[in-house]
C-alpha positions in Angstrom: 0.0 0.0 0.0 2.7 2.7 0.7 4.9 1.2 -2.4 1.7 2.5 -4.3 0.9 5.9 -2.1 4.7 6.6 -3.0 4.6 6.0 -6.6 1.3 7.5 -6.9 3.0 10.5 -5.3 6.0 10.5 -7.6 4.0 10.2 -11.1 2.0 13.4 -9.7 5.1 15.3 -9.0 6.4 14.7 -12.3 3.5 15.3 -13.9 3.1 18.7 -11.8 6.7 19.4 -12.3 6.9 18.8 -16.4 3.4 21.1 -16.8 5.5 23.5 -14.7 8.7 23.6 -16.9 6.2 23.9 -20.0 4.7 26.7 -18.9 8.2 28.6 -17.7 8.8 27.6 -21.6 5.9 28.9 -22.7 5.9 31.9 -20.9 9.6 32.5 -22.2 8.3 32.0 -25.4 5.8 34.4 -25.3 8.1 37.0 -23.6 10.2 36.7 -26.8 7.0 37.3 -28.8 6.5 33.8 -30.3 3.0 33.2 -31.9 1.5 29.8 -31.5 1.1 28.0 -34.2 -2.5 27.4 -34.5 -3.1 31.5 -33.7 -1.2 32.7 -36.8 -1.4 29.3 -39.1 0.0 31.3 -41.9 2.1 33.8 -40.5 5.3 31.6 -41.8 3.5 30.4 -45.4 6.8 30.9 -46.9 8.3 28.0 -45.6 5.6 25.7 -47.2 8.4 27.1 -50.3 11.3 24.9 -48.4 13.5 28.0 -49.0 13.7 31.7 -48.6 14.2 35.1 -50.7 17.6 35.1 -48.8 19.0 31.6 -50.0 18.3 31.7 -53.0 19.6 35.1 -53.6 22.7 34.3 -52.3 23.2 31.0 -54.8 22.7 33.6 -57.2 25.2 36.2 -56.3 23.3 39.2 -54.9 21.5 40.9 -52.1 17.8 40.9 -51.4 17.2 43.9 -48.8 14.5 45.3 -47.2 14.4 49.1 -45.5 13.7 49.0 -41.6 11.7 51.0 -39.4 13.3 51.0 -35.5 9.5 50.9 -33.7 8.6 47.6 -35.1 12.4 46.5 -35.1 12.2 47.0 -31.5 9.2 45.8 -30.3 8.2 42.6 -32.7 9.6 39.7 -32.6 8.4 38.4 -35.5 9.4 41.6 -37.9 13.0 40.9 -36.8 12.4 36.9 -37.6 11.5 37.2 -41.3 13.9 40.2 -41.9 16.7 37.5 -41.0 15.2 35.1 -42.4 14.6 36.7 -45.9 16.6 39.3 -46.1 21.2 39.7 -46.3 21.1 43.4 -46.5 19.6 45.8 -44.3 18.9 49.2 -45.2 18.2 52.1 -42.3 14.5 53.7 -43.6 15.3 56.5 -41.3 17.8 56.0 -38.3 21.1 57.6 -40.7 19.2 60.5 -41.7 20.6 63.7 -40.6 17.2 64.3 -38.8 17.6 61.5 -36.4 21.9 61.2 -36.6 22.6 64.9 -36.5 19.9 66.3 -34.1 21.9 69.3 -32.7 25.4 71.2 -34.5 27.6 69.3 -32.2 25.6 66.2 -31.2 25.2 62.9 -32.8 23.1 60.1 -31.8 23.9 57.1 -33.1 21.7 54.8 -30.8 19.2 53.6 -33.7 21.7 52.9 -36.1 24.3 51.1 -34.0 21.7 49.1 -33.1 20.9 47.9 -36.6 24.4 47.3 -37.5 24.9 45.0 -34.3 22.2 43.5 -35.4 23.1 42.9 -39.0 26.2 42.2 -38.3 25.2 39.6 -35.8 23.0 38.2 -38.4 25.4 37.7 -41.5 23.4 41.0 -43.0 25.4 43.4 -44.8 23.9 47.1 -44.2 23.9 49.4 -47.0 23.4 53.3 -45.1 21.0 55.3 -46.4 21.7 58.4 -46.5 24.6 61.2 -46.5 23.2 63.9 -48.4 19.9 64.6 -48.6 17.7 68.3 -49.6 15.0 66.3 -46.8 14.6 65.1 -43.4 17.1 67.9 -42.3 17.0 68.9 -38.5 16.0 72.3 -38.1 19.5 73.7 -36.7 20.6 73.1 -40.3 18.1 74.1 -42.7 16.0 77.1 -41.3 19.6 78.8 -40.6 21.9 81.2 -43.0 24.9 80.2 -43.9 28.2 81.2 -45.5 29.2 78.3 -48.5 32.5 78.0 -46.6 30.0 76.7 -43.4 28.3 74.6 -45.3 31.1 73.4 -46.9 32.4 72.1 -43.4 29.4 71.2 -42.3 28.7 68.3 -44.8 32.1 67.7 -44.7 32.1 67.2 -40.7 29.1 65.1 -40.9 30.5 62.7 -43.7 33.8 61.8 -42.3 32.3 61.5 -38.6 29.3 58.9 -39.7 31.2 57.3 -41.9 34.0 57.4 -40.2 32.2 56.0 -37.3 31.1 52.9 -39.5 34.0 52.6 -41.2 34.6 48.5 -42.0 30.4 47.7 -40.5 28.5 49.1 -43.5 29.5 48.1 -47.1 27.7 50.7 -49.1 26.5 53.9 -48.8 23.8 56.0 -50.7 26.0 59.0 -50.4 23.5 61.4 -52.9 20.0 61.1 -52.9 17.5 62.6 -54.9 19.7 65.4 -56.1 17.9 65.5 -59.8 14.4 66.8 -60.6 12.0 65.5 -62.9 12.6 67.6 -65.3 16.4 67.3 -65.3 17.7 70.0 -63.2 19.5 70.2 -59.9 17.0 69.8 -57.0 16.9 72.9 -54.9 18.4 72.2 -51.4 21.1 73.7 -48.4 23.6 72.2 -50.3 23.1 73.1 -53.7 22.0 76.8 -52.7 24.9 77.3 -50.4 28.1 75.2 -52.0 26.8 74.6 -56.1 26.4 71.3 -58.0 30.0 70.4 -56.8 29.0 70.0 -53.5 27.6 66.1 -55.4 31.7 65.2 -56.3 33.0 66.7 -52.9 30.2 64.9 -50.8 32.0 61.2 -52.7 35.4 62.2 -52.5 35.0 62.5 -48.3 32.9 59.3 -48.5 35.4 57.5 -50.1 38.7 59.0 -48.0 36.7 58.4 -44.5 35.8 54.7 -45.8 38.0 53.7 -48.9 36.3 50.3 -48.7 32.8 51.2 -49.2 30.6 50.9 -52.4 29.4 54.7 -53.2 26.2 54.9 -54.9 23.9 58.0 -56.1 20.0 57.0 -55.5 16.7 58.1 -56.9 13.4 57.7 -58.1 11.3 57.8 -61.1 14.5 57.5 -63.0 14.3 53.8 -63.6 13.9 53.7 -67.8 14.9 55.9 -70.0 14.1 59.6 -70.1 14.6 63.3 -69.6 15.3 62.8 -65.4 17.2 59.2 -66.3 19.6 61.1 -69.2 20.3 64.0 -66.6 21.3 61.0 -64.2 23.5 59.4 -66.7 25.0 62.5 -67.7 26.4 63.3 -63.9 27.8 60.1 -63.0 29.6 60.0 -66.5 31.1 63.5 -65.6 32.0 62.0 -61.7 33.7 59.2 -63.1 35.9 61.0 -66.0 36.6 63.6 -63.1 37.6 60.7 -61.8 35.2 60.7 -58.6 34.9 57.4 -56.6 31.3 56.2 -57.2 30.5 52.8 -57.6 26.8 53.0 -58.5 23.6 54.4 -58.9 20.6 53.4 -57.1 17.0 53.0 -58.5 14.8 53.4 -56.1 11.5 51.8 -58.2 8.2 53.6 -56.0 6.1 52.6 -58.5 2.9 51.8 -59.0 0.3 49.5 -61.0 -1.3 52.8 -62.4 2.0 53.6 -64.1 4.1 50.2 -63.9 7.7 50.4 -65.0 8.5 49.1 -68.4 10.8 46.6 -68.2 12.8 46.8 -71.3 13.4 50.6 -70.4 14.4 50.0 -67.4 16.8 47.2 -68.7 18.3 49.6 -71.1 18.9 52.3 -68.3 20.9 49.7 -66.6 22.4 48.7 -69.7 24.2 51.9 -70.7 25.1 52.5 -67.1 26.9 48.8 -67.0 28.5 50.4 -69.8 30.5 53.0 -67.6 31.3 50.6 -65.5 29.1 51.4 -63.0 26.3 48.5 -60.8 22.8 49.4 -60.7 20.7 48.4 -57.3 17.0 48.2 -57.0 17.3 50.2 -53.6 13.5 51.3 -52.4 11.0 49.1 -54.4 6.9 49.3 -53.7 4.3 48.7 -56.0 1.2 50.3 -54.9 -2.2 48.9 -55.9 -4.6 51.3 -54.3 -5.4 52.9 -58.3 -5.1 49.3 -59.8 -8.5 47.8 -62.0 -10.0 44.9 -60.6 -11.0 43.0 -57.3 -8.0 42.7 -54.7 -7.1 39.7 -55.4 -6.5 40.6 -59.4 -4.7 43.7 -57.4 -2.2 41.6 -56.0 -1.7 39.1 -59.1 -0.7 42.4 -60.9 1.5 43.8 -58.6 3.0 40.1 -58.2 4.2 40.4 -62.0 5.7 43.8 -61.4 8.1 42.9 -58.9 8.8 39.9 -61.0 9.6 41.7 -64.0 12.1 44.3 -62.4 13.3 41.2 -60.1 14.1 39.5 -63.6 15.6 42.4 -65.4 18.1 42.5 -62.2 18.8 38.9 -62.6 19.8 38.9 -66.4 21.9 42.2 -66.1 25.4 41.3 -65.1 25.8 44.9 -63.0 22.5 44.4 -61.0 23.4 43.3 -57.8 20.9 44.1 -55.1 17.3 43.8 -55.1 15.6 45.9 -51.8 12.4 47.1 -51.0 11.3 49.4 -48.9 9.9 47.5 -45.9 8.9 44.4 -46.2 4.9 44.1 -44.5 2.2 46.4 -45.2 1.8 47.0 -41.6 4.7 49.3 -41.5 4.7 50.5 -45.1 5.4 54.4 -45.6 2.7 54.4 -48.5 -0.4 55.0 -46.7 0.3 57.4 -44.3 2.3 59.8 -46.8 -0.4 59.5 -49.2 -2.8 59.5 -46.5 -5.0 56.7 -47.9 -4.9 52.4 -47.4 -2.5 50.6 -50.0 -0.8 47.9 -49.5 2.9 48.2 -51.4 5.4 45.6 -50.0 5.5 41.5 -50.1 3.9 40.4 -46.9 0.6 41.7 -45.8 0.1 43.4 -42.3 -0.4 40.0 -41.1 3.4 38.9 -42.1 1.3 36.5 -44.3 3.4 36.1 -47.7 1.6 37.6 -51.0 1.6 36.4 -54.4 4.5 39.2 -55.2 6.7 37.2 -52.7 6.3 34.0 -54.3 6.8 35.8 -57.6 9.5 36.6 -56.3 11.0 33.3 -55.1 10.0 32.2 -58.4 12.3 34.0 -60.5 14.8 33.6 -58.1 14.5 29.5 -58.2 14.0 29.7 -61.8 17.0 31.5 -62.1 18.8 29.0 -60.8 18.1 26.1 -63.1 
């Protein structure tokens, strides 16, 4: 009778004690921000594929990126899950903006974007930092002020060599020019072309390049993709850098487009042609394709912007100096579109669930069919 009281006794103390250790588990788990499996059945529908955007990009030879916002970085678990999981390049949406690096003259903040690189770094991500020189998201201390071109001069001067100076060796490209070019061909208004000229665009490279010799130096912007009056102005600057002999490695296409006007894909394949030509690599930096003026139900919406990304994805792929594919974001929960445009869209490759759309499995698509 006591044989059986005691083993009685034992059997409920390991059962109390292994429902215990679950739950520590569980609560672990959920501390971490882990979703059970049967709440979010197809948050992870992309591994139904047996593979992700980032192996197979890197059996092809290039980078698949996404642009990352530091709220959801910080606070969801499963943002910072699929960006490792799909994603070898990481791309600061805001944190190495002057705005948020530069707040004051002589203060720099670089609590956001250290963070990032530790954590690409960590994560076998290579970070390409976005961006230098900008005619936007200025702090105040800089652009409602007069200056003298000689203090603006050393002010962009100053703030190249100290940031990328400070990442000197941790992030492998920079877009050290953005958006200097209007549409219609001309040099965009800003502090730096106002107080310093257009070759404040050659001096801004020539410090990249001497505070990080290393890095890959690329111009970026949008609706320049195919050929055409902004495009030509485009192709005529870099060809002046580079016979001034100006370290630039690149230019960036930043592809915001949309299925009302959807990029052609044979201009945009002789853009990067002629470019290649110079010598020069072309990255697809900031792509979204936004449906919100598309024809048809949602779910023809989504097949349609599911063939843009794969037709730009597939241009990149068969042009030897393409050799980063990024969007900008990667969920529609955290997509830029909708609150600049102040309407409901839904741009980017997973859907504010983190559920994968048809454009990321056109995507994985080309990618696998380029491999065979």
């Amino acid at each position: 009778m006591l044989l059986t009281v005691l083993l009685l006794s034992t059997v409920i103390v390991t059962v109390l004690s292994s429902r215990l250790i679950l739950s520590n588990q569980t609560d672990i788990a959920n501390q971490a921000g882990s979703i059970e499996l049967e709440q979010h059945q197809n948050l992870d529908q992309s591994k139904s594929l047996k593979t992700t955007l980032r192996s197979l990009a890197q059996a092809q030879g290039i980078q698949v990126g996404a642009a990352v916002l530091m709220e959801p970085f910080r606070e969801d678990a499963n943002y910072r899950t699929i960006l490792t999981r799909e994603f070898n390049l990481l791309v600061p949406e805001n944190a190495m903006k002057w705005r948020i690096l530069h707040p004051e003259r002589h203060r720099y903040d670089f609590t956001d974007a250290d963070a990032l690189v530790t954590f690409a770094k960590t994560n076998q991500m290579q970070v390409q930092g976005h961006t230098l020189v900008w005619h936007q998201s200025l702090p105040s201390w800089l652009a409602e002020a007069e200056w003298t071109r000689e203090e603006v001069l050393e002010l962009m001067r100053q703030h190249i060599y100290t940031v990328v100076g400070h990442y000197r060796g941790q992030v492998e490209s920079w877009d050290v020019v953005n958006e200097a070019i209007s549409h219609n061909g001309k040099m965009r208004d800003s502090v730096f072309l106002n107080g310093i000229g257009p070759e404040y665009i050659e001096m801004a490279f020539r410090w990249a390049h001497e505070a990080d010799p290393q890095a890959r130096l690329f111009y970026n912007d949008h609706d320049a993709e195919e050929l055409g009056k902004k495009s030509d102005a485009i192709y005529e600057l870099v060809k002046n850098l580079l016979k001034r002999n100006v370290p630039i490695h690149g230019v960036g296409f930043q592809m915001h487009t949309s299925l009302k006007r959807p990029p052609n894909p044979q201009k945009v394949a002789a853009n990067i042609q002629r470019l290649g030509e110079l010598g020069l690599e072309v990255w697809i930096t900031e792509m979204d394709v936004q449906i919100y003026d598309g024809k048809g139900t949602r779910e023809e919406k989504l097949a349609a912007q599911a063939e843009v990304y794969r037709d730009i994805l597939r241009v990149c792929l068969d042009a030897p100096n393409c050799k980063s594919f990024a969007t900008w974001g990667f969920s529609d929960k955290y997509s830029w579109i909708p609150y600049f445009f102040d309407r409901p869209d839904s741009p980017l490759i997973f859907d504010e669930s983190y559920r994968p759309k048809p454009a990321y499995n056109a995507l994985v698509e080309e990618l696998q069919g380029a491999s065979q």
